[in-house]
MARMI-990121 format. One record per residue: residue in one letter; x, y, z of N, C-alpha, C, O in turn. Coordinates in steps of 0.1 Angstrom, whole numbers. Each point is the difference from the previous one (the first is absolute). Layout:
BEGIN
[node 'A',[X,Y,Z],[X,Y,Z],[X,Y,Z],[X,Y,Z]]
...
***
This chain:
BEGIN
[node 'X',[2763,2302,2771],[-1,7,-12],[-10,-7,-9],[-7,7,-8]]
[node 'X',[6,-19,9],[-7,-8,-8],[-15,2,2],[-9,-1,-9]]
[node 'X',[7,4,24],[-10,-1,0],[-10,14,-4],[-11,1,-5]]
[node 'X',[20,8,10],[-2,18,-5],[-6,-1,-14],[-10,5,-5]]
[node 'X',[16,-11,0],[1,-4,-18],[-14,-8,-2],[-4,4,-11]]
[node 'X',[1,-8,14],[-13,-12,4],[-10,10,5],[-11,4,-6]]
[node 'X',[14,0,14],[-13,13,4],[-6,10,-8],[-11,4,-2]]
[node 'X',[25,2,-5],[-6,6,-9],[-2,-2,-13],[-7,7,-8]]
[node 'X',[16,-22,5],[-13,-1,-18],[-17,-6,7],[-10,-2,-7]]
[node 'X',[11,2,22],[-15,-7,0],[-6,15,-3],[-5,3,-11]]
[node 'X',[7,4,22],[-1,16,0],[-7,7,-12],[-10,6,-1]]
[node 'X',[21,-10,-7],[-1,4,-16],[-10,-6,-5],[-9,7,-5]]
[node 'X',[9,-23,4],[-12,-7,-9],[-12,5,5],[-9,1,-9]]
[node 'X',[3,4,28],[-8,4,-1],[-6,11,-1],[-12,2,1]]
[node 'X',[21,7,-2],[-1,14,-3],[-7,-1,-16],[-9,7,-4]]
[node 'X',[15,-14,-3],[-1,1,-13],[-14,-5,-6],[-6,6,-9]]
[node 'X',[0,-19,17],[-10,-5,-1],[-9,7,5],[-10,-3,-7]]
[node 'X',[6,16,18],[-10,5,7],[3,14,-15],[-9,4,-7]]
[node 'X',[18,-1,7],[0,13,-9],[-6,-8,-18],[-6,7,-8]]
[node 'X',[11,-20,7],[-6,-5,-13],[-15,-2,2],[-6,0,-10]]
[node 'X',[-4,-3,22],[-15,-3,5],[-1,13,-2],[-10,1,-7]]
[node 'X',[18,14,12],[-9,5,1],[-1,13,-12],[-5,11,1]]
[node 'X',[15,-18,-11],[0,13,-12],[-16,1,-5],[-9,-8,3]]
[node 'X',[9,16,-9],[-12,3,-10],[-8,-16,-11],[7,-10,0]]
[node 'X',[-14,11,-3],[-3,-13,-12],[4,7,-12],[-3,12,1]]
[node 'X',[7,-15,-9],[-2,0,-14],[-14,4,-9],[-4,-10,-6]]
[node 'X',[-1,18,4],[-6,3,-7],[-9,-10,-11],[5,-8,-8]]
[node 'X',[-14,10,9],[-7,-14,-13],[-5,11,-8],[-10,6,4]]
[node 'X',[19,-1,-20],[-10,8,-7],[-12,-4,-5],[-10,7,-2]]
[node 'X',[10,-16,0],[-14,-12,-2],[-11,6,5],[-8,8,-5]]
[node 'X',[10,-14,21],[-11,8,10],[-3,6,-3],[-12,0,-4]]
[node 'X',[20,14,4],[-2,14,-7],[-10,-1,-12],[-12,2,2]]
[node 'X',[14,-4,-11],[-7,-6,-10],[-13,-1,-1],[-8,8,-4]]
[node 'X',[6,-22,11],[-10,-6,4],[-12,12,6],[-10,3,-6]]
[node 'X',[13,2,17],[-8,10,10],[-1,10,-10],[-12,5,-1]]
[node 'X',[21,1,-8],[-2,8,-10],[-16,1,-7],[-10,7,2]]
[node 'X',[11,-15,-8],[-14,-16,-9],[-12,2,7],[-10,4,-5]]
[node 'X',[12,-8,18],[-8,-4,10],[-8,16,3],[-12,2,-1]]
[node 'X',[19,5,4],[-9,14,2],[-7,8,-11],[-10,7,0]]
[node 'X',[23,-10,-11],[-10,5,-11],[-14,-7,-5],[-8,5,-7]]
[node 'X',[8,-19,11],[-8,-11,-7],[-11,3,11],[-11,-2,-4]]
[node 'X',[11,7,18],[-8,-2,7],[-7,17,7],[-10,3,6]]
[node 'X',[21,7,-13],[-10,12,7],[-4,9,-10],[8,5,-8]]
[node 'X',[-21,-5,8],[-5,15,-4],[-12,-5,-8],[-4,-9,7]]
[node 'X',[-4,10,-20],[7,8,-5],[4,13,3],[-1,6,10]]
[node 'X',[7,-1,-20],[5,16,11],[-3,5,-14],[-3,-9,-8]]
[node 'X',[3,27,3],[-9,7,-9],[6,-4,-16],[-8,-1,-10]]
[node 'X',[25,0,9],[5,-7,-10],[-8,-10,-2],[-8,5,-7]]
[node 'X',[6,-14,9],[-3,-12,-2],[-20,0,-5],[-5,-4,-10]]
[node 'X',[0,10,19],[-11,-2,-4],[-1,9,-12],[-9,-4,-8]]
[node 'X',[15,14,4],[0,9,-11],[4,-9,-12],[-7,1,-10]]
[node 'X',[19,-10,11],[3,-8,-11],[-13,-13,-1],[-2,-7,-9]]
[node 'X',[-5,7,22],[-11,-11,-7],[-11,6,-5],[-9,-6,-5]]
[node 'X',[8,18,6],[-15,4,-5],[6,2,-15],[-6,9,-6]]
[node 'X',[15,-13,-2],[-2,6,-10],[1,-10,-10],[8,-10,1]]
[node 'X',[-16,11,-13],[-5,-10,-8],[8,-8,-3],[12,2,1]]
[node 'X',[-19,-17,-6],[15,-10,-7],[-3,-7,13],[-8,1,10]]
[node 'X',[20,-12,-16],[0,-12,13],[16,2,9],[4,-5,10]]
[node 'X',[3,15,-18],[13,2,5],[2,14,-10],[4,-2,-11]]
[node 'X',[-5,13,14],[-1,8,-3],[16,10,-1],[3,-6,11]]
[node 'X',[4,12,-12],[11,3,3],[4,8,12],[12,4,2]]
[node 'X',[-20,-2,7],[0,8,14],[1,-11,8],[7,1,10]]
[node 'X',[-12,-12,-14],[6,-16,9],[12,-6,-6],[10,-1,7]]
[node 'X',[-10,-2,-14],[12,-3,-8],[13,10,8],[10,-6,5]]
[node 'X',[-9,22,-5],[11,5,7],[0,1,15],[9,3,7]]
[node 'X',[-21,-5,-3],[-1,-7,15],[6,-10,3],[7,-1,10]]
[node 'X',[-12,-9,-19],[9,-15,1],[13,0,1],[8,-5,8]]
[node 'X',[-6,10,-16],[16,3,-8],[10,6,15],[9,-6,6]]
[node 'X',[-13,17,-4],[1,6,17],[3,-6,8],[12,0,4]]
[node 'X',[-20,-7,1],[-4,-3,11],[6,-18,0],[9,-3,8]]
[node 'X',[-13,-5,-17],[3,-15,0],[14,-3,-9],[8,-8,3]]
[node 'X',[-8,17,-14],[13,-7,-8],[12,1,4],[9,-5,-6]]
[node 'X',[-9,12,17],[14,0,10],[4,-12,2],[11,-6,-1]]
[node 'X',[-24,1,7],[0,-16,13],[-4,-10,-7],[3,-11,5]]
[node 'X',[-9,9,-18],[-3,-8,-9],[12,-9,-7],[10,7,2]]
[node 'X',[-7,-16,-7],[3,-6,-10],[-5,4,-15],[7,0,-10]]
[node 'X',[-22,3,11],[-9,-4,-11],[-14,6,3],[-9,-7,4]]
[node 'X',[8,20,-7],[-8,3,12],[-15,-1,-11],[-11,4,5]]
[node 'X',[12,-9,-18],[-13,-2,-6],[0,-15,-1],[-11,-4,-2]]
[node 'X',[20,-5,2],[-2,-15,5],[-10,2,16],[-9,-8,2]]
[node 'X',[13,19,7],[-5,-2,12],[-10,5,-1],[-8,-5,7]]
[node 'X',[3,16,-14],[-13,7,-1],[-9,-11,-7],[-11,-2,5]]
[node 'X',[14,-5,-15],[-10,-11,-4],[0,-9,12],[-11,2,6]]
[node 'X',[15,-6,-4],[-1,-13,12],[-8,10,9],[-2,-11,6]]
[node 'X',[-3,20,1],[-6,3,10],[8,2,12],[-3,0,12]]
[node 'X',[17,2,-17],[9,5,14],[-1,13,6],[2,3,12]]
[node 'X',[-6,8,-24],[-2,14,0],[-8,4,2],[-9,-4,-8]]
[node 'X',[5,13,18],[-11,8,-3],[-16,-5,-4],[-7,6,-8]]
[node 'X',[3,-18,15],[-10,-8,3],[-6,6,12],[-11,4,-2]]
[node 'X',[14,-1,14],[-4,2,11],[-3,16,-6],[-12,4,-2]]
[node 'X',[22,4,-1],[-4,15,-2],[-8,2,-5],[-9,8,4]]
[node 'X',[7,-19,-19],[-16,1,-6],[-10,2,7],[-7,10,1]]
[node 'X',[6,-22,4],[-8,-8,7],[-9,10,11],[-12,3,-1]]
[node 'X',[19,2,8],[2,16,12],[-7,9,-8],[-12,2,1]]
[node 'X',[22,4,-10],[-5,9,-8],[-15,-4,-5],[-9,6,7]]
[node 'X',[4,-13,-17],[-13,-1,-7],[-11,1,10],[-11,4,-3]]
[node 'X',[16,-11,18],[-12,3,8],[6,9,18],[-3,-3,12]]
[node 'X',[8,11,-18],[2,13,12],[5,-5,12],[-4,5,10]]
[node 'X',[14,-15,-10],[8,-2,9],[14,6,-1],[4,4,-11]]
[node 'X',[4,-4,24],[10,5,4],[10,-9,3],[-3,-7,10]]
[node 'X',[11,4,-14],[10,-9,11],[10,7,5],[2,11,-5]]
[node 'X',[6,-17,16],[12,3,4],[5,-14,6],[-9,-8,2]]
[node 'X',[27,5,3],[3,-15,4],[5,6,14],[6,10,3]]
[node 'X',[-13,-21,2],[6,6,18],[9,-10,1],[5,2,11]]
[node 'X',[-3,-6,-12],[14,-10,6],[4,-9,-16],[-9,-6,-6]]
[node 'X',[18,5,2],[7,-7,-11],[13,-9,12],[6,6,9]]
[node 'X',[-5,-18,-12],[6,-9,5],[8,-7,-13],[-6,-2,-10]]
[node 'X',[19,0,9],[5,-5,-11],[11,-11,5],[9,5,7]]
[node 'X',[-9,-17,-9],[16,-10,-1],[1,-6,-11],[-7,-3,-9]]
[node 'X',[22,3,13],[8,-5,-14],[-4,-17,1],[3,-4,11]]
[node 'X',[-8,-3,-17],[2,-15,-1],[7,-5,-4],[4,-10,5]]
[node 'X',[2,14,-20],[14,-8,-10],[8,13,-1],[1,9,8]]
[node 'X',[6,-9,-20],[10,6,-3],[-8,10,-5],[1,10,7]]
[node 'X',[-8,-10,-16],[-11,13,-5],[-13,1,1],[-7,8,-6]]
[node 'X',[0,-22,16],[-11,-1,2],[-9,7,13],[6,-4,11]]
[node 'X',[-14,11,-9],[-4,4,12],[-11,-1,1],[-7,-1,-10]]
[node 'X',[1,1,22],[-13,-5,8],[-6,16,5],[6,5,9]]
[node 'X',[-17,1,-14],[-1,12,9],[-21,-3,2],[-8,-8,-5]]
[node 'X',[7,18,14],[-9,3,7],[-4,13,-2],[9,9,2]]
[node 'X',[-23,-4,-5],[-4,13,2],[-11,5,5],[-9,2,-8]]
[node 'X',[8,0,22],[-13,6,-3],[-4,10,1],[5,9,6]]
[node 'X',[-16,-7,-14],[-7,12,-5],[-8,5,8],[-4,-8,8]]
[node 'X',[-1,21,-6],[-11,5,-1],[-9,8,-13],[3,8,-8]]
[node 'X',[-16,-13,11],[-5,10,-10],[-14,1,5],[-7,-8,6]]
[node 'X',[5,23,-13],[-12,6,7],[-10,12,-9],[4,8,-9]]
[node 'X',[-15,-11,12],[-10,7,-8],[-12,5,10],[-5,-6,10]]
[node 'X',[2,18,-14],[-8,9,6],[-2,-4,17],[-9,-7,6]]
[node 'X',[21,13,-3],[4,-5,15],[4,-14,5],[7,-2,9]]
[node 'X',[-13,-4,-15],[4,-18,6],[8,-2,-3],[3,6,-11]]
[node 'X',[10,-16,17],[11,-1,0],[0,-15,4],[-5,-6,9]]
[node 'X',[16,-3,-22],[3,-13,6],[9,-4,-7],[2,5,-11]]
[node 'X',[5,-15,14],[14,-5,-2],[-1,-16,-4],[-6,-9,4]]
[node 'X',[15,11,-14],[4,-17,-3],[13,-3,-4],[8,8,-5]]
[node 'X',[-4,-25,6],[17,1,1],[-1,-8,-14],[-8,-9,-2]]
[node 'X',[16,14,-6],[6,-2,-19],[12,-8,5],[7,6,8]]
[node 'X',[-3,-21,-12],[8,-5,3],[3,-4,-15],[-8,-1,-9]]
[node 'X',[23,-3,9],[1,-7,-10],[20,-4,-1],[6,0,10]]
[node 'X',[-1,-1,-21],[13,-8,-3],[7,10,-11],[-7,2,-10]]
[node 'X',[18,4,9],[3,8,-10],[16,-6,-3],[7,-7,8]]
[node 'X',[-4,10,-21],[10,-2,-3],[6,10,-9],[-6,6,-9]]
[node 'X',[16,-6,10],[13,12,-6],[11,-7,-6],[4,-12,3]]
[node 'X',[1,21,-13],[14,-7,-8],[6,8,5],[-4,9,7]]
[node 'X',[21,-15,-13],[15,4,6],[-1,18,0],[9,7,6]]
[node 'X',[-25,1,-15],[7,16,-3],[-9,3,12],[0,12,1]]
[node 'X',[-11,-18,10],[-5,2,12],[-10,8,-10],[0,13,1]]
[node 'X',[-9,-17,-9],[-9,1,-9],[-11,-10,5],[3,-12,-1]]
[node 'X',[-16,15,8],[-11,-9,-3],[-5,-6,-10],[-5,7,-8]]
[node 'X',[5,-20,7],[1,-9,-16],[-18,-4,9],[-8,9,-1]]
[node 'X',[2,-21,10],[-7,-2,0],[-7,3,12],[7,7,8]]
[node 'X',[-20,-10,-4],[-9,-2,10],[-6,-12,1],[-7,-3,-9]]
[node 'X',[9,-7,21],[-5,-11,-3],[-10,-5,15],[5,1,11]]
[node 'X',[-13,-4,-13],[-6,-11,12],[-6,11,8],[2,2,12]]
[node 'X',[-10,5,-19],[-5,15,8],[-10,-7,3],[-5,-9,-6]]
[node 'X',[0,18,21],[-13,-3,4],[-1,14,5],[9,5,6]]
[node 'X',[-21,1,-6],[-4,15,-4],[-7,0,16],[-2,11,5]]
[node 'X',[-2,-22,0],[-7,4,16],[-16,4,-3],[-8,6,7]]
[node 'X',[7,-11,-17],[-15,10,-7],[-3,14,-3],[-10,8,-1]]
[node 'X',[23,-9,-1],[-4,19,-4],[-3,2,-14],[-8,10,-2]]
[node 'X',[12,-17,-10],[-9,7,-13],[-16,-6,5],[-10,5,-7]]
[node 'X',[7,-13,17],[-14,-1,0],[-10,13,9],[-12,3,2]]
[node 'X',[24,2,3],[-2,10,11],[-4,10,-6],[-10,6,3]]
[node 'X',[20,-3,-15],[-3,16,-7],[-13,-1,-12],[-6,10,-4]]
[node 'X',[3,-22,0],[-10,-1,-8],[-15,3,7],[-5,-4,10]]
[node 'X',[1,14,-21],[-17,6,4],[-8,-8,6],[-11,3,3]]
***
């Protein structure tokens, strides 16, 4: 009887263990987050966007509710981040001289508790040519899964890419 008993809490422990390997992960809304940023930060411009840059001023109110849109969801601070060059640098950049982007592979890990390491690379392309570069850098988020900063970016040469 003892051993019946023995067979099946092993039984059990490993039933429990293959069914605990093989549930689902947990979700990182972060990630989510993150990839969010990362596609708006890296495709288009698309006709919104260039419509709010043609229009006079340095920040005009067609950007301003673009921003608002699109980043103040995922922001902390999204005019602390628009000064610092977290925003909407590459779109310029694209935009002023007739480039396109889109991100073909976005790569993201968690490193700390709210710190993440991601990868992007890009394509972007003008009057048929087409070429790619990888945007790396270090992000961090507070406890409301809000992007607070951008740190230790290395762009792969791409604002040098999109300049005339």
């Amino acid at each position: 009887m003892k051993k019946l008993a023995m067979k099946l809490f092993i039984l059990t422990t490993l039933l429990a263990l293959v069914a605990g390997c093989s549930a689902p992960k947990e979700k990182d809304e972060n990630v989510e987050t993150i990839q969010t940023f990362l596609k708006s930060e890296f495709t288009g411009p698309d006709d919104e966007l260039k419509a709010a840059f043609e229009q006079d001023g340095a920040f005009p109110p067609e950007l301003k509710e673009y921003v608002e849109e699109n980043y103040k969801p995922l922001v902390m601070d999204w005019e602390d981040m628009l000064n610092a060059n977290h925003i909407l640098v590459f779109q310029r950049m694209a935009f002023e001289n007739g480039y396109q982007m889109k991100p073909t592979n976005i790569d993201i890990q968690k490193d700390e508790d709210l710190a993440y390491e991601f990868a992007v690379k890009v394509e972007y392309s003008k009057n048929g040519e087409t070429n790619t570069a990888t945007v790396k850098a270090r992000m961090n988020l507070n406890e409301k899964g809000k992007i607070v900063t951008i740190r230790n970016m290395d762009d792969g040469g791409l604002l040098e890419q999109l300049k005339p």
